[in-house]
C-alpha positions, -999 to 999 in steps of 0.1 A, spaced: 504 -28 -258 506 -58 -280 523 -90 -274 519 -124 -288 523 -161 -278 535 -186 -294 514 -221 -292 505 -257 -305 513 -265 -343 510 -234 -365 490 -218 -344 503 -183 -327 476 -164 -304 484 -125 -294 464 -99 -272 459 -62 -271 451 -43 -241 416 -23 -242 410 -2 -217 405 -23 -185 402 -54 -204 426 -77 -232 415 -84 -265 428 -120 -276 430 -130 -313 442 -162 -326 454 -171 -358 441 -204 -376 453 -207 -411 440 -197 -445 409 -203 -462 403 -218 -497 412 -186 -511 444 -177 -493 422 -152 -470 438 -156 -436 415 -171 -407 416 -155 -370 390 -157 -341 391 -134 -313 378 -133 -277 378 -109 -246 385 -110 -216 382 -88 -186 400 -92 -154 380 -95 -119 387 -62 -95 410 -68 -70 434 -91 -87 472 -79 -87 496 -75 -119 509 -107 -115 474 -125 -112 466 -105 -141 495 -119 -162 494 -158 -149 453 -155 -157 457 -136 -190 485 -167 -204 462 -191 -192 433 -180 -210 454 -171 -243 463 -208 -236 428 -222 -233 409 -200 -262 441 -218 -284 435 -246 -275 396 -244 -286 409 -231 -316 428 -263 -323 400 -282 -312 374 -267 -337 354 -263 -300 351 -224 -302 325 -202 -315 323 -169 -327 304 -138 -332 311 -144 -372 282 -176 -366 247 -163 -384 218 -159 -354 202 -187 -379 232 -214 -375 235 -204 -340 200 -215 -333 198 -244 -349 232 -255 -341 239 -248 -312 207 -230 -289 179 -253 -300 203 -285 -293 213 -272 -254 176 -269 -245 155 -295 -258 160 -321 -231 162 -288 -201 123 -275 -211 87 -289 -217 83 -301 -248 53 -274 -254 80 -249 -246 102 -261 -268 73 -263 -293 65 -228 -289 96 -213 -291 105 -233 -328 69 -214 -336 84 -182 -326 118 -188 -345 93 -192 -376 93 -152 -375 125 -145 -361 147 -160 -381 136 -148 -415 137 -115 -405 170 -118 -386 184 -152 -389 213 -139 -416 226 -111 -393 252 -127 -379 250 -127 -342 279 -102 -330 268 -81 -356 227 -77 -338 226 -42 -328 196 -25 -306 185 -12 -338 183 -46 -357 156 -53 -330 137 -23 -328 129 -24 -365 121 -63 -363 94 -55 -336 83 -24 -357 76 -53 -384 64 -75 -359 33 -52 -354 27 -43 -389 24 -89 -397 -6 -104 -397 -17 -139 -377 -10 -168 -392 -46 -184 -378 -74 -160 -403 -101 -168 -397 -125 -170 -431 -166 -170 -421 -185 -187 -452 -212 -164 -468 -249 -176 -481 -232 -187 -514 -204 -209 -498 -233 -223 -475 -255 -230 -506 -225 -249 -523 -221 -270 -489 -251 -286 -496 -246 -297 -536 -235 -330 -522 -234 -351 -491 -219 -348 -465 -191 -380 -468 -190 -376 -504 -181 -336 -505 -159 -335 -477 -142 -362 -492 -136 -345 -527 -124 -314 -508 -102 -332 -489 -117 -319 -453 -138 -336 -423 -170 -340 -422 -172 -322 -391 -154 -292 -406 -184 -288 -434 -208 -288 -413 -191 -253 -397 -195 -243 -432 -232 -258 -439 -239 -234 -404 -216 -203 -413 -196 -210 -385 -154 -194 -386 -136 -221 -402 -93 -221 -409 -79 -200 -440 -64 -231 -450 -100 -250 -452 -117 -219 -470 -88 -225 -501 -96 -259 -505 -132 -254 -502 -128 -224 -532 -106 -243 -550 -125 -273 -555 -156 -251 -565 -133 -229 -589 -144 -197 -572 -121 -173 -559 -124 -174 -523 -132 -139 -517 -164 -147 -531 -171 -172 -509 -163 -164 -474 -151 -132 -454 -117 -131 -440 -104 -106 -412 -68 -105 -408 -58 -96 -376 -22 -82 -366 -1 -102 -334 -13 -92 -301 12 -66 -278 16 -99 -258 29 -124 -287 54 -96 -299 67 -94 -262 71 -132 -263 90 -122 -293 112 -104 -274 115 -127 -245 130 -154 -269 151 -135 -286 168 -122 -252 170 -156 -239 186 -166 -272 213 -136 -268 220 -142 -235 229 -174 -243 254 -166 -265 267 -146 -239 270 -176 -216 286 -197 -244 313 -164 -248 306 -157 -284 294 -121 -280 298 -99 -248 265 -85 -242 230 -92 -249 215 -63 -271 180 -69 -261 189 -55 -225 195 -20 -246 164 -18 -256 132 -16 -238 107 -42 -241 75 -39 -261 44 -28 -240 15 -48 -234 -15 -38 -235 -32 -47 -204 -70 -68 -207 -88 -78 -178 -96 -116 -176 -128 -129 -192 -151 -142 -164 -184 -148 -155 -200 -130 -127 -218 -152 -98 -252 -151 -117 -238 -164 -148 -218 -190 -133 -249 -207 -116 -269 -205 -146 -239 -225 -164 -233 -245 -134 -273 -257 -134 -270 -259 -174 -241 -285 -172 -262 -305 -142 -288 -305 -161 -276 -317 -203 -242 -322 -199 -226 -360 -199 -198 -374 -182 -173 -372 -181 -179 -335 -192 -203 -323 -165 -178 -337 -138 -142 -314 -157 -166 -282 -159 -179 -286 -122 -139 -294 -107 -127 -262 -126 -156 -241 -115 -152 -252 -80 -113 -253 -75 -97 -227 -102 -75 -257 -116 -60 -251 -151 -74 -276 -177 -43 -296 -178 -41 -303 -143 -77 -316 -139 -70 -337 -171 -40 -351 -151 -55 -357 -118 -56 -395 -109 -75 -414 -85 -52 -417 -58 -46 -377 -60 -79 -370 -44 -82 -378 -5 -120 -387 1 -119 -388 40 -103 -350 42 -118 -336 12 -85 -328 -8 -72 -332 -38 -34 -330 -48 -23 -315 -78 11 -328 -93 14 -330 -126 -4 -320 -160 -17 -338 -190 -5 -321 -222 -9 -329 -262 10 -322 -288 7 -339 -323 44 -354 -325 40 -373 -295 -2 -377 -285 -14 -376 -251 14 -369 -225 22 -362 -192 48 -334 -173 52 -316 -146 34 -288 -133 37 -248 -152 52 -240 -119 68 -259 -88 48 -236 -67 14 -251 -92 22 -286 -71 -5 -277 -42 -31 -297 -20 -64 -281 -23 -96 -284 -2 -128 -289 -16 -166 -291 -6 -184 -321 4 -207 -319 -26 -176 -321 -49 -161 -355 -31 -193 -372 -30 -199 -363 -71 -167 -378 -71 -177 -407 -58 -207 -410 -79 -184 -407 -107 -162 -434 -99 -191 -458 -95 -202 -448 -133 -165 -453 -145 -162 -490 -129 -196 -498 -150 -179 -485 -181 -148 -508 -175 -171 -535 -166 -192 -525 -201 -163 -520 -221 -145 -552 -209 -111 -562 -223 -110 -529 -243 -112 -510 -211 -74 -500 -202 -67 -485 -166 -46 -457 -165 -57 -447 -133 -72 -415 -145 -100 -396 -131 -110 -382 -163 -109 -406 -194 -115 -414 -229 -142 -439 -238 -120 -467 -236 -98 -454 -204 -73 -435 -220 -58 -406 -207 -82 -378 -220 -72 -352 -247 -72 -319 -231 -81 -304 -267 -110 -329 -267 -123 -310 -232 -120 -271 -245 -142 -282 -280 -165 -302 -264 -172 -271 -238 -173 -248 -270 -195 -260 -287 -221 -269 -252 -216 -231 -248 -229 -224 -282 -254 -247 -283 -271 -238 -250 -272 -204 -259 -245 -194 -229 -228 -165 -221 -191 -171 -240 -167 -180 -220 -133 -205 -229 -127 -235 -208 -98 -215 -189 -123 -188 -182 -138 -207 -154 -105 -204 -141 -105 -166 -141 -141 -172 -128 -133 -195 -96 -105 -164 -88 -127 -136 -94 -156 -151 -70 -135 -161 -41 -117 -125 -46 -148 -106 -40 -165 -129 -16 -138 -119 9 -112 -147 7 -73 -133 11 -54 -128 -17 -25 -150 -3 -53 -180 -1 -66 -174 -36 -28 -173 -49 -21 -205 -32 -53 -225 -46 -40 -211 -75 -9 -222 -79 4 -187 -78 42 -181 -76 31 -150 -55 4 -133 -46 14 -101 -72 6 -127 -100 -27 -128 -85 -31 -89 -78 -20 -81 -116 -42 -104 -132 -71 -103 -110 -71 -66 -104 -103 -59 -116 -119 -82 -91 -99 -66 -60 -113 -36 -71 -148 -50 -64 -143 -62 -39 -125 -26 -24 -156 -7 -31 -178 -36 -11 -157 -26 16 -158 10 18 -197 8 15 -195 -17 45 -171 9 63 -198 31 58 -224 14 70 -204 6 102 -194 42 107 -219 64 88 -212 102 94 -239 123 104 
C-alpha cells in the first residue's frame, strides 16, 4: 500500500507499508544536476495501538519528518561515518564527558575513520567491521620504541650536552637516555639519525609491536557508542556492532609486588626518597588510591582526629589545558577511607615541612590547598609523579613495578591477608565487588589455597 501526503511548499511526503512497520520518504527538490533529492525514515508502530491510532500517529510523523525536511534539521543514513563524527557525534559529547575521554576517543577516531570514515553510515554492515578489526590486529603501535646501540651512544658524546641537543632539536634530558642506551620515542631516534646522516637502522633497534586485544576492544566500544548514537538521532535503525561479537581480550593478571617486595620498596623510599615523593608512594601503598586521586587530595580531605581521608575528585593533565581538576572515574570512586596512625602522623610531619617551604619560598609560594605540590605550590603534575617513581625504581635497582602497580599491590595484600572482598572493593572505589574478583583473581586464589591448608590443619583426617 502506498499513499502520499501532500505538505508545506513544494514538498510532497508519501509512505509504504513494510511488513509491521511504514516506510516514509519525502521529496525535496533537485540537485545541481536535475537528479531528484528524497530522504526517507521508518517508523514502527508500538503493540497494542488500534487502526485508528495507527493512522492519526503515522500523519503526524509524516508531518513532523516534513517538516525537518523543510528545516534542513534531518539527517540521514546517506551522511559519511566521517561527517557524522565530526559533525554531529563529537559536537553532542564534548561538554557530557571528561575531557581525557573526549581526548581518547579523537585518538581512537585517528584509526577509525581512515579505515571507515567514507562508508557512509547506513551503508556499515557487520562485515565492514569484522574486516576493520581483522586490520586492527595486523597495525602496528604508534609509540615504537627505538633502543640506541654502542654507535648511537658513541655519537651522543661528540658534543655537549646543551650544544647537541640543541642542534638535534631534543632535551637535554632525552640525550642522556641515549648517552645511557635507555628506550627513547621513534620520533627522537629520526632526528637523532638525521642530524648524523645515518640511516637510523644503524643506529638504534626498533621493535614494533601490534595493538593490544584490549585497545582493539576499545575500538569496538567507540565505534558501537558512535552507532548507537546514530540510532538515537534516527538516522539508521540498528547498531551493527550489536551483530557482531566483540573482540576477545586476552586476560593478564595485574603486576604487583608480593609483601617482601613491597617492604623492601617501602624501606627504600623511607630511606632516599624526598618529599614530596616519599609521602605519594607511602599514601598509594598504604590506601590503593589511583595516582590521580592522591594528586587531588587537599588538606581539608583528610580528617586527623578519626584517621580518614576523603576522596572526591582527581587531578588530571592534558597538554591543551595543563594541570586540571574533575571528578572522580566513578561516583562509586567518591569514598571515605581509614588509615593507620603512622600515615596521619607522616601527614602531619609533612604539613609542618610544606608551611617551611611557603615560608622559604615567600611571595612565590601560591596556596592551592593541595596536599601534594609543586615547588612553588602548584597543583602537582601527575605525569611528573609516575617519571619521577620510574626512574627511583631504576636507579635503586628495584623490582619494576609502574606507579599504578602499588595500586594492584595495596589490593593484592589486603586480598590475601584475609580482608572481604566487599571491603577491598569499597577502599577501592569499586563499582562492585565482581570488578574486584575479575581483576584481582589471582590474589583470591591465594588466598583460597591459605584457607584450605588452614581447614586442614583445623580438621586433619587421620
Amino acid at each position: 500500500m502506498s499513499s502520499a501526503l501532500k505538505g508545506k511548499g513544494d514538498k510532497m511526503a508519501s509512505y509504504v507499508k513494510r511488513g509491521s512497520g511504514y516506510d516514509i520518504r519525502c521529496y525535496c527538490g533537485t540537485d545541481v544536476n536535475g537528479k531528484r533529492i528524497n530522504k526517507y525514515k521508518t517508523w514502527t508502530p508500538e503493540k497494542g495501538m488500534t487502526p485508528k491510532q495507527i493512522e492519526r500517529e503515522l500523519q503526524r510523523k509524516i508531518l513532523e519528518f516534513e517538516e525537518q525536511c523543510e528545516r534542513g534539521l534531518l539527517l540521514d543514513a546517506n551522511i559519511t561515518l566521517v561527517d557524522y563524527c565530526n559533525d554531529i557525534w563529537l559536537k553532542q559529547i564534548e561538554n557530557e564527558i571528561k575531557p581525557t575521554t573526549y581526548r581518547r576517543y579523537c585518538g581512537v577516531l585517528r584509526r577509525v575513520l581512515p579505515g571507515i570514515g567514507h562508508l557512509k553510515i547506513g551503508q556499515i554492515q557487520p562485515y565492514h567491521l569484522r574486516s576493520f578489526f581483522d586490520d586492527l590486529r595486523e597495525e602496528k603501535r604508534e609509540d615504537v620504541k627505538c633502543t640506541p646501540n654502542d654507535e648511537a651512544r658513541r655519537l651522543s658524546r661528540t658534543e655537549t650536552r646543551p650544544e647537541l641537543s640543541k642542534h638535534i632539536g631534543i632535551a637535554t634530558t632525552t640525550l642522556d637516555s641515549v648517552r645511557a642506551g635507555k628506550n627513547v620515542s621513534k620520533e627522537t631516534a629520526e632526528k637523532f639519525s638525521e642530524y648524523f646522516k645515518l640511516p637510523m637502522k644503524k643506529l638504534f633497534d626498533s621493535e614494533e609491536i601490534t595493538l593490544a586485544s584490549r585497545t582493539i576492544l576499545h575500538h569496538y566500544r567507540v565505534i558501537s557508542t558512535i552507532l548507537q548514537s546514530a540510532v538515537y538521532n534516527e538516522v539508521i535503525i540498528n547498531n551493527p556492532c550489536k551483530r557482531i561479537k566483540a573482540p576477545k581480550v586476552e586476560l593478564t593478571e595485574a603486576h604487583y609486588l608480593d609483601e617482601k617486595q613491597a617492604e623492601v620498596l617501602l624501606n627504600t623510599v623511607m630511606e632516599k626518597a624526598v618529599h614530596p615523593f616519599d609521602m605519594i608512594v607511602i599514601l598509594l601503598l598504604h590506601t590503593g588510591m589511583r595516582r590521580g586521586e592522591c594528586c587531588g587530595l587537599n588538606w581539608d580531605d583528610v580528617d586527623f582526629d578519626n584517621c580518614t581521608i576523603n576522596i572526591q575528585r582527581s587531578l588530571l593533565y592534558l597538554p591543551e589545558k595543563g594541570v586540571f581538576e574533575n571528578d572522580t572515574k566513578t561516583y562509586s570512586s567518591r569514598r571515605v577511607i581509614k588509615v593507620g596512625q603512622d600515615i596521619i602522623d607522616m601527614l602531619e610531619s609533612f604539613r609542618k615541612w610544606q608551611d617551611s617551604e611557603a615560608v622559604r619560598m615567600r611571595d612565590k609560594w601560591i596556596d592551592s590547598g593541595k596536599i601534594f605540590t609543586a615547588w612553588n605550590g602548584k597543583p602537582i603534575n601527575p605525569g611528573t609523579v609516575t617519571s619521577w617513581f620510574h626512574k627511583f625504581i631504576q636507579d635503586n635497582g628495584l623490582t619494576q613495578i609502574s606507579i599504578h602497580g602499588l595500586r594492584h599491590t595495596n589490593a593484592s595484600i589486603m586480598i590475601s591477608s584475609g580482608v572481604p572482598i566487599t571491603t577491598t572493593a569499597k577502599r577501592l572505589g569499586h563499582s562492585t565487588s565482581a570488578t574486584t574478583s575479575r581483576v584481582y583473581a589471582h590474589a583470591i586464589a591465594s588466598a583460597d589455597a591459605v584457607a584450605a591448608q588452614v581447614i586442614q590443619s583445623v580438621l586433619p583426617i587421620k
